[in-house]
N, CA, C and O of each residue as an XYZ file, in Angstrom:
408
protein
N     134.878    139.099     68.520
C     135.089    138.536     67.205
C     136.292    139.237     66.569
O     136.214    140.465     66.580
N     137.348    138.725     66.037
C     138.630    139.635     65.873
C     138.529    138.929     64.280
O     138.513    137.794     63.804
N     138.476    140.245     63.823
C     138.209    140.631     62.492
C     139.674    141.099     61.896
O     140.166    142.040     62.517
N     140.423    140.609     60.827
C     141.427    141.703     60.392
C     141.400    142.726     59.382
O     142.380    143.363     58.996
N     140.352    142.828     59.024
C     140.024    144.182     58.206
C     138.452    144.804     58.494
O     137.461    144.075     58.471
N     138.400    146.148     58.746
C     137.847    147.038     59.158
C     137.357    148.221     58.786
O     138.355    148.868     58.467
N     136.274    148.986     58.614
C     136.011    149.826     57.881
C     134.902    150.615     58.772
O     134.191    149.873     59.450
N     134.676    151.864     58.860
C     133.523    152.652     59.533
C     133.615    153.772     59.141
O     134.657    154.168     58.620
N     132.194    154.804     59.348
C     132.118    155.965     58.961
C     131.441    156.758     59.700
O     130.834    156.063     60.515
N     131.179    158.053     59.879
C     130.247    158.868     60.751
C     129.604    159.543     59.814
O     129.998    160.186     58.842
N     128.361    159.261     60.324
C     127.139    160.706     59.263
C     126.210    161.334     60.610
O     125.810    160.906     61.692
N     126.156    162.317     60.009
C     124.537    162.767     60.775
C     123.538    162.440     60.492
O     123.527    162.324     59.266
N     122.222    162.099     61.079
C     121.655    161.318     60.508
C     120.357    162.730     61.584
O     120.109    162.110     62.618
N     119.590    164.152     61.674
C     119.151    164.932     61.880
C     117.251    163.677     62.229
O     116.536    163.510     63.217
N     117.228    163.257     61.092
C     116.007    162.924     60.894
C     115.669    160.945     60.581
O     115.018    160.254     59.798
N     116.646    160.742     61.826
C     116.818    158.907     62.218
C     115.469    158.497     62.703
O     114.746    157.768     62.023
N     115.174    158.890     63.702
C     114.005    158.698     64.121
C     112.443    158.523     63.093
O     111.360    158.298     63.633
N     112.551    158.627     62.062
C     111.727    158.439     60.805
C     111.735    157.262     60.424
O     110.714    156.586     60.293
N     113.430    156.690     60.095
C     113.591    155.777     59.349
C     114.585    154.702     59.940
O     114.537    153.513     59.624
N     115.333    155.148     60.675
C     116.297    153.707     61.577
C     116.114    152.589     61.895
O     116.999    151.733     61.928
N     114.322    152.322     62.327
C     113.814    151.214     62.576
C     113.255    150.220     60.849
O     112.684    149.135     60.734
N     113.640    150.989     60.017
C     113.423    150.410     58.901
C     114.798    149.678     58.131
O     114.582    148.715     57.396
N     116.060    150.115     58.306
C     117.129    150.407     58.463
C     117.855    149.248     58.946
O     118.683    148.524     58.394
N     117.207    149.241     60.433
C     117.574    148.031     61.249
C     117.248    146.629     60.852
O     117.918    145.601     60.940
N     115.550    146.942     60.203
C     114.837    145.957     59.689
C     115.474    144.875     58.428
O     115.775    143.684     58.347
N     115.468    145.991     57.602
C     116.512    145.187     56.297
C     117.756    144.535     56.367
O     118.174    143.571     55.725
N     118.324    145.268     57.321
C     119.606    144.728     57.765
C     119.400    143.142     58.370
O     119.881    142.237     57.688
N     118.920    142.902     59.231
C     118.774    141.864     59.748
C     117.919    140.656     59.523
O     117.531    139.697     60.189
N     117.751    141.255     57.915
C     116.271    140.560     57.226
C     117.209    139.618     56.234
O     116.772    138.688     55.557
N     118.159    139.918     56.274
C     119.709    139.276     55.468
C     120.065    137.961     56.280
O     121.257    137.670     56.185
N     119.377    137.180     56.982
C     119.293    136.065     57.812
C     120.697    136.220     58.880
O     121.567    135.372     59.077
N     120.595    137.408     59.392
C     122.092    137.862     60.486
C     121.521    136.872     62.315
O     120.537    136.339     62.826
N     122.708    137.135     62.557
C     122.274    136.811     63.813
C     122.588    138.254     64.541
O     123.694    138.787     64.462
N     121.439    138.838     65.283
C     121.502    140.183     65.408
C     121.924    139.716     67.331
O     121.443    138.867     68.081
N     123.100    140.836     67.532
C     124.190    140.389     68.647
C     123.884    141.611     69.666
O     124.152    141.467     70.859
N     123.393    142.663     69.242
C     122.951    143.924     70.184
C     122.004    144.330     69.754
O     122.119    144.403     68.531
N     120.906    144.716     70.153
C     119.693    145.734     69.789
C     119.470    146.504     70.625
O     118.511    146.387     71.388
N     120.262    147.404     70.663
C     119.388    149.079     71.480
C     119.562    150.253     71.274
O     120.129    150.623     70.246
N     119.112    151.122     72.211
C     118.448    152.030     71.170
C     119.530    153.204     70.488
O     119.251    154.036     69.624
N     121.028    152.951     71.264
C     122.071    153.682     70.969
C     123.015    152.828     70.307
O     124.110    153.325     70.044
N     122.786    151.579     69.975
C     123.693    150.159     69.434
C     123.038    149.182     68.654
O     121.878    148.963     69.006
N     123.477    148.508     67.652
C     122.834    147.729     66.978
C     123.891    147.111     66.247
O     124.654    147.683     65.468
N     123.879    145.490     66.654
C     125.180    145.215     65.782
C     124.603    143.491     65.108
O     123.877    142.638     65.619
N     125.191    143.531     64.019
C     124.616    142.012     63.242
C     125.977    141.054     62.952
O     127.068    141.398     63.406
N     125.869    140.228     62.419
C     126.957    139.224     62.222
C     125.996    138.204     61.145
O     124.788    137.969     61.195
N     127.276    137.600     59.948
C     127.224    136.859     59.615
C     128.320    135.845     59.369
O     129.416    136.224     59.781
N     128.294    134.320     58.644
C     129.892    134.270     58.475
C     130.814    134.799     57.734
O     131.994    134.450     57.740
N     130.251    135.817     56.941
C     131.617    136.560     56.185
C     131.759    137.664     57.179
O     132.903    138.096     57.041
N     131.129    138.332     58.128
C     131.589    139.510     58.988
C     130.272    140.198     59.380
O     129.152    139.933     58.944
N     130.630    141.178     60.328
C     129.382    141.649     61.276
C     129.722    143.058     60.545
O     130.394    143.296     59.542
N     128.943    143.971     61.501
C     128.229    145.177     61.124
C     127.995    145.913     62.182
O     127.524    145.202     63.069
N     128.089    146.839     62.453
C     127.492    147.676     63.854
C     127.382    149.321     63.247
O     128.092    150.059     62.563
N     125.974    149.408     63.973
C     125.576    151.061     63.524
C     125.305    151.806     65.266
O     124.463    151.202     65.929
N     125.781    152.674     65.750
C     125.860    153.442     67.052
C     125.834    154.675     66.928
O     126.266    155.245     65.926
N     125.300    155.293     67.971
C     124.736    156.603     67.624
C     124.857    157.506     69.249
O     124.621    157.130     70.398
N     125.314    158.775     68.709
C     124.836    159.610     70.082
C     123.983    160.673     69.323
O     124.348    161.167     68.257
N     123.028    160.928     69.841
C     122.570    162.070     69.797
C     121.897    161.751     67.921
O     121.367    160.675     67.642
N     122.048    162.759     66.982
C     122.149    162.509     65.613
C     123.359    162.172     64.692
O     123.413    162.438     63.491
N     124.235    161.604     65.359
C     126.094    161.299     64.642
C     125.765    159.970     64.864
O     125.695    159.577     66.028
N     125.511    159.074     63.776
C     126.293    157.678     64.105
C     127.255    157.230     63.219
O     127.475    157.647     62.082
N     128.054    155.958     64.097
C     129.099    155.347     63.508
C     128.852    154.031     62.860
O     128.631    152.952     63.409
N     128.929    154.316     61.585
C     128.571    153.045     61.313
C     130.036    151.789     60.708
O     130.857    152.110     59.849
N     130.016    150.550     61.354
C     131.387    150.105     61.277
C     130.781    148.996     60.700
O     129.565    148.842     60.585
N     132.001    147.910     60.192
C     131.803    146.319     59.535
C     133.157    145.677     59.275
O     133.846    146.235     58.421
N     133.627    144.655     59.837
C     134.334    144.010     59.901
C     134.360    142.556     58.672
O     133.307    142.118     58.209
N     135.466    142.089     58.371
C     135.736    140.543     57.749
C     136.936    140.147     58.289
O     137.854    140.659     58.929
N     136.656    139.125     57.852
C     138.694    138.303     57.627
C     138.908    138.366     56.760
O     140.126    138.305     56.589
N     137.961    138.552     55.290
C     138.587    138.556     54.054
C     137.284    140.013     53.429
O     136.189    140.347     53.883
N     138.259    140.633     52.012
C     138.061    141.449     51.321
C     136.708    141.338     50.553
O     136.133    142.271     49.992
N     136.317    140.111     50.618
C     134.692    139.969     49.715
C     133.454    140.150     50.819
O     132.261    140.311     50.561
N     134.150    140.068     52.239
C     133.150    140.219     52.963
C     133.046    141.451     53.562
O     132.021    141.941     54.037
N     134.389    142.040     53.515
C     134.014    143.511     53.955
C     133.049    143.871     52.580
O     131.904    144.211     52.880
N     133.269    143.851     51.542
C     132.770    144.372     50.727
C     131.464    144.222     50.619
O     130.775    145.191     50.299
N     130.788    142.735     50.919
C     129.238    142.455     50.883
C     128.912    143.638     52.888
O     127.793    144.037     53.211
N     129.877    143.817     53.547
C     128.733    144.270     54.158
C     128.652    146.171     54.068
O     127.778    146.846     54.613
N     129.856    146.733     53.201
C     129.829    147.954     52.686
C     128.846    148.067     52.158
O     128.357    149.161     52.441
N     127.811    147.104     51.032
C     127.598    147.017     50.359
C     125.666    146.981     50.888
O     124.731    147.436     50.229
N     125.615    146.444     51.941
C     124.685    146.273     52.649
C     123.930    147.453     53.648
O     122.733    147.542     53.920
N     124.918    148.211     54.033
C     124.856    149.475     54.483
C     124.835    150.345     53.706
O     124.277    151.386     54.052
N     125.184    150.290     52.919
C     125.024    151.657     51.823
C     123.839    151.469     51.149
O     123.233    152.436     50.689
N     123.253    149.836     50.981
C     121.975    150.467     50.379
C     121.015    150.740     51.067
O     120.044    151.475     50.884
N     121.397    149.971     52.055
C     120.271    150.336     53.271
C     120.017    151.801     53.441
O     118.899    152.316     53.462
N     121.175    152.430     53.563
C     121.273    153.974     54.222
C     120.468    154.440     52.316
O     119.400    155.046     52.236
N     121.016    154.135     51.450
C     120.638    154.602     50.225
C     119.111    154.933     50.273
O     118.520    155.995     50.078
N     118.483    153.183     50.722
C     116.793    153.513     50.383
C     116.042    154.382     51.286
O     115.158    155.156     50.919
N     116.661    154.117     53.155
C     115.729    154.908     53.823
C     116.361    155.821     54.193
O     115.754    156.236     55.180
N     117.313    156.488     54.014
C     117.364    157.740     54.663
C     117.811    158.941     53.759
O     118.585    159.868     54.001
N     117.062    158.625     52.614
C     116.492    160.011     51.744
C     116.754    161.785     52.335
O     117.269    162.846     51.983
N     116.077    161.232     53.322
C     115.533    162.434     53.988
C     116.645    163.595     54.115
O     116.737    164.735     53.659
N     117.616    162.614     55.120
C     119.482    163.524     55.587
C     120.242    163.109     54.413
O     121.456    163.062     54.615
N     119.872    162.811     53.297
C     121.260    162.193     52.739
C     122.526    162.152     52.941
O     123.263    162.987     52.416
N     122.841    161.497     53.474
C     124.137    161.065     53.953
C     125.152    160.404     53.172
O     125.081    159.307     52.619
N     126.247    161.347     53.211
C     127.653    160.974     52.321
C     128.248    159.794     52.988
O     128.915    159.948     54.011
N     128.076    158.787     52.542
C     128.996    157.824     53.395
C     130.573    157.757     52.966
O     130.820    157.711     51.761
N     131.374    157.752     53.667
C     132.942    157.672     52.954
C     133.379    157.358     53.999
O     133.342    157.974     55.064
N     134.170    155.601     53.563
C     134.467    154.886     54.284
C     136.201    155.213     54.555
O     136.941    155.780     53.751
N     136.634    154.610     56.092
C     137.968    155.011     56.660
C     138.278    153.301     57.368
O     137.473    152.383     57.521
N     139.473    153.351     57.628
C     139.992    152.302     58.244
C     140.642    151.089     57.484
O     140.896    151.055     56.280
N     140.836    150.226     58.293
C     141.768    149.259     57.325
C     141.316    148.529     55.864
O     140.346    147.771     55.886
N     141.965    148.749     54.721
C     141.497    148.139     53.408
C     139.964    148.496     53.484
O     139.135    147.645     53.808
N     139.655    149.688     53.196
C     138.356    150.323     53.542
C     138.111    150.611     51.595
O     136.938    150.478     51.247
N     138.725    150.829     50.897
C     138.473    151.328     49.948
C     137.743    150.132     48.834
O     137.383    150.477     47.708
């Protein structure tokens, strides 16, 4: 899917295993068509742009693509609250990098 604007971030996430599967849940509860599910990858899509969260170990990357600026923004927007409600636990600074990321 060739996206021209781009955005991702890395957090630690120590204490995923609590809450990721909840995480995953909401995300895809957004009527996505979910394109990978496993247990180191997880990526969604809609028509304003997809989403992918990947992980080694406790570091994941979490990325989201559009063609246009309202959709990167709905899926910044989607991940951050997600990460906001369940993962309390590590709180995680998200601060986004990459193209028209801000």
């Amino acid at each position: 899917m060739s996206q021209k604007l781009h955005c991702y971030c890395q957090v630690a996430l120590p204490q995923h295993d609590t809450y990721m599967h909840l995480i995953r849940d909401r995300l895809a509860s957004f009527r996505a068509t979910v394109e990978v599910t496993e247990d180191t990858e997880f990526r969604l899509s809609w028509p304003f742009g997809w989403l992918s969260l990947s992980s080694h170990d406790d570091m994941f990357t979490l990325s989201g693509g559009a063609k246009e600026r309202s959709g990167l923004a709905r899926i910044k927007d989607l991940l951050a609250t997600a990460f906001k409600l369940y993962a309390k636990a590590d709180a995680p600074e998200i601060v986004w990098g990459g193209r028209s990321c801000e």
